[in-house]
C-alpha positions, -999 to +999 in steps of 0.1 A: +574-149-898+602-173-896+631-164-924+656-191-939+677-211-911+697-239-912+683-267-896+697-298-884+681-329-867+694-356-843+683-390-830+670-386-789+698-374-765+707-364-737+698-369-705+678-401-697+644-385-684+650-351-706+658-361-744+671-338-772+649-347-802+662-323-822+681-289-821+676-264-851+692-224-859+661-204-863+657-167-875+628-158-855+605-121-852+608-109-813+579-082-826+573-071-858+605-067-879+626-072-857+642-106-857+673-125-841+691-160-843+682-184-820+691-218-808+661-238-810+656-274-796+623-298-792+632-319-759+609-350-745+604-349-709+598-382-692+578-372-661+575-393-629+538-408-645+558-422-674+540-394-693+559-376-719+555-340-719+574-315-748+597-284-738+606-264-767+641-250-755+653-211-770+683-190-766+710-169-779+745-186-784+760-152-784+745-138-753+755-144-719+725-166-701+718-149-667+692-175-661+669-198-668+625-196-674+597-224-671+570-212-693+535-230-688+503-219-705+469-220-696+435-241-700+430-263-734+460-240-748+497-248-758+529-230-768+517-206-785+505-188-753+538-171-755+555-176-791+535-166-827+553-162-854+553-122-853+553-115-817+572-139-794+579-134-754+603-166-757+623-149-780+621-114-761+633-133-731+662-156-750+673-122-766+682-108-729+697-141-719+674-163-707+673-201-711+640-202-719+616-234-717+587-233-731+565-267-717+531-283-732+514-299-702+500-332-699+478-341-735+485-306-753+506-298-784+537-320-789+532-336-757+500-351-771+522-365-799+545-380-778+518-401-764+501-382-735+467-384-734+444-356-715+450-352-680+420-367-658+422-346-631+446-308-620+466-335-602+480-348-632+496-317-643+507-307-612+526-344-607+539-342-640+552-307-643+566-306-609+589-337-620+601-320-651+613-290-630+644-304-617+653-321-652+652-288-668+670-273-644+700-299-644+694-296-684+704-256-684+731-255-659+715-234-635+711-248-599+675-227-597+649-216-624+624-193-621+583-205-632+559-183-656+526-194-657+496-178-679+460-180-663+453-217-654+496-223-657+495-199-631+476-219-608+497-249-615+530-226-607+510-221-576+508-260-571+535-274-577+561-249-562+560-264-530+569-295-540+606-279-563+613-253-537+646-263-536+646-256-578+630-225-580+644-188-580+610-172-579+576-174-594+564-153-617+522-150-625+507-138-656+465-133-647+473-165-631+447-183-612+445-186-574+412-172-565+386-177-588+347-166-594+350-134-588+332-121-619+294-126-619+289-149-651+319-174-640+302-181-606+269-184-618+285-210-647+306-227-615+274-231-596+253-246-626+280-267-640+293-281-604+253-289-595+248-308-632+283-327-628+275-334-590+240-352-604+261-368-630+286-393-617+290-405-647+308-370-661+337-379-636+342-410-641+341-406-677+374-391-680+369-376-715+385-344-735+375-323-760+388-302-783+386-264-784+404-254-816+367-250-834+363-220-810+395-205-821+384-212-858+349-195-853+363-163-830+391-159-856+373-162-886+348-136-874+377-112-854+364-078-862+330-090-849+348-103-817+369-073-816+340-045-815+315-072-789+346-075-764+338-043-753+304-053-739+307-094-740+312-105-701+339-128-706+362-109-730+398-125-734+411-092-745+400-050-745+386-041-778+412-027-807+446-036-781+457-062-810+465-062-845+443-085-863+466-108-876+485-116-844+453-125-824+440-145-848+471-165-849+467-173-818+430-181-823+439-208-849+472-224-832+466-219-795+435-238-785+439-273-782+426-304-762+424-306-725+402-325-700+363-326-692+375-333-656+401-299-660+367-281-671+349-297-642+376-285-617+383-250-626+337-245-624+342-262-589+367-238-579+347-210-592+323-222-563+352-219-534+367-192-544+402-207-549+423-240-555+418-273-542+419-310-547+396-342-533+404-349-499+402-312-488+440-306-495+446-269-501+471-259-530+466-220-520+474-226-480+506-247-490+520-220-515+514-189-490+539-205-466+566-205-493+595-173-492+601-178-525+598-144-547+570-136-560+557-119-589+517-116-598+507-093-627+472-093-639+454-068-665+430-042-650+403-048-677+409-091-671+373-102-674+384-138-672+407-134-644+398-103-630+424-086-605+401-099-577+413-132-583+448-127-588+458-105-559+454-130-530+479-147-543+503-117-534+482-108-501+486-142-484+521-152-495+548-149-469+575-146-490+596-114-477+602-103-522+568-102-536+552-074-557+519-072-572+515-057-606+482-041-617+487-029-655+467+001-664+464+034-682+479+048-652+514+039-660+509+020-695+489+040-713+460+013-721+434-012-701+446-049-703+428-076-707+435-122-703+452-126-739+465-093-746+483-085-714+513-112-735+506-104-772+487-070-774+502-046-798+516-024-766+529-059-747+566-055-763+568-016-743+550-022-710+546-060-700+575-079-719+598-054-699+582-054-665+583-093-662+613-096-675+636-068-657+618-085-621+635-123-631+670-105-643+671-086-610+668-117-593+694-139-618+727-150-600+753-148-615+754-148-659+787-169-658+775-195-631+754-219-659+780-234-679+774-231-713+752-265-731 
């Protein structure tokens, strides 16, 4: 829970394509009980569309910043991917002295608010995002950031790296997408969905979104339920009993959102191929491998909805001389991980927070190099 902070708002500022719309002092849980002061401001990012898509910026004023984190989250969610109000990443990271950014893409959360309507196609996110990268960078005084991405964020990190390589201090993968179909159900649902939509022009060209926060509502409401049939249910989002009840519902009620029919109609087509592409035949997988960029790709060993299949040749066809591939698993963390749980399970703050954040400090330059904002 959030405790008592002072609070202070401002008129838009900054700079002209990346506005301060307001800046607040927030107390703010890392996990549990355990809470620190944070600098905390909402920024508008004009992207190269004219779209306007919204950062929310954290860090600690007292530490040192070593470096600087784009976060981006995954189909129809938002922000809360990787902050709730008891268990927050952004704040694990801005407690070690990381800028951290945490972006809604095109038509989700805040950015919806400040006018942007669902993406029609992966194209838009990967247009938009890839010309916020360089504004945020400027914005935290660091010449190069590192990019996060969570399941489908993970695939747009994939996309859109090319085109900021001269941004970026590595890329980091959370059960990100780059293959895809590799479970049974998802390329059965690829097949069907792609054959309907191919029948039905009119699914295309329509352009519509829908909203996915009833699904939260329903799997929340009924969370032991959920809980005890993830065990058996093909396309689990987390291992049965690896979070509190509480915290996962949370993020039931706050993180679904809106998102495209044309995103749905992508990611069931991709399912097909086996891996990323656009119309025209262009190749987002074949133009990331090339990059030397490091790499980090991390994926649950009980991911039903990405499974590690899908992940990995991400790691096995990048060219990049630094890249590791990390498999959580009883083995070394004591539990199976799953799509939702490898960032907020009740074991994330030991095993996974710490992995994925001592690979980006080990790559930081220098902690005095950012001038301070």
């Amino acid at each position: 829970m959030v405790k008592a902070a002072g609070s202070e708002a401002e008129a838009p500022t900054g700079h002209a394509d990346l506005q301060l719309v307001q800046r607040t002092t927030v107390e703010q849980a890392i996990d549990g009980p355990l809470f620190r002061s944070f600098h905390k401001e909402i920024l508008r990012a004009t992207a190269s569309s004219g779209r306007c898509l919204a950062i929310v910026r954290k860090l600690r004023p007292d530490v040192p910043r070593r470096g600087a984190v784009l976060l981006i989250h995954g189909f129809a969610q938002n922000r809360y991917t990787w902050h709730l109000s008891t268990r927050s990443l952004v704040n694990f990271f801005a407690d070690a002295g990381l800028d951290v950014y945490n972006m809604e893409l095109t038509g989700h959360g805040r950015s919806r608010e400040f006018g942007s309507s669902s993406a029609n196609s992966f194209e838009d996110y990967v247009l938009d995002a890839s010309s916020v990268v360089g504004k945020v960078a400027e914005y935290s005084g660091h010449e190069r950031i590192f990019l996060m991405g969570h399941s489908l964020g993970g695939a747009v990190c994939y996309a859109i790296a090319p085109r900021v390589t001269d941004q970026l201090a590595g890329v980091v993968t959370v059960a990100g997408m780059f293959g895809f179909g590799s479970n049974p159900i998802t390329l059965w649902a690829g097949r069907l969905v792609t054959k309907l939509a191919g029948r039905s022009a009119f699914l295309n060209r329509l352009g519509a979104s829908f909203w996915t926060r009833s699904i939260g509502e329903v799997v929340a409401a009924r969370f032991e339920t959920a809980d005890a049939l993830s065990a058996s249910f093909p396309l689990a989002g987390w291992v049965p009993g690896s979070t509190e009840a509480h915290v996962a519902q949370e993020r039931l009620l706050k993180g679904f959102d809106w998102t495209g029919v044309n995103i749905f109609l992508t990611i069931m087509q991709w399912a097909t191929e086996g891996g990323m592409s656009k119309p025209g035949g262009f190749d987002y997988c074949a133009d990331f491998a090339r990059l030397k960029l490091p790499l980090l790709v991390t994926v649950g060993d009980r991911d039903r909805m990405l499974p590690p299949k899908d992940a990995r040749p991400a790691y096995d066809r990048s060219q990049s001389p630094d890249k590791t591939l990390k498999i959580f698993s009883p083995v070394h963390e004591e539990v199976h991980w799953g799509h939702l749980d490898i960032l907020l399970g009740r074991k994330a703050p030991l095993f996974t927070w710490p992995y994925l954040l001592d690979w980006i400090l080990e790559r930081c330059s220098d902690p005095h190099q950012a001038e301070q904002t």
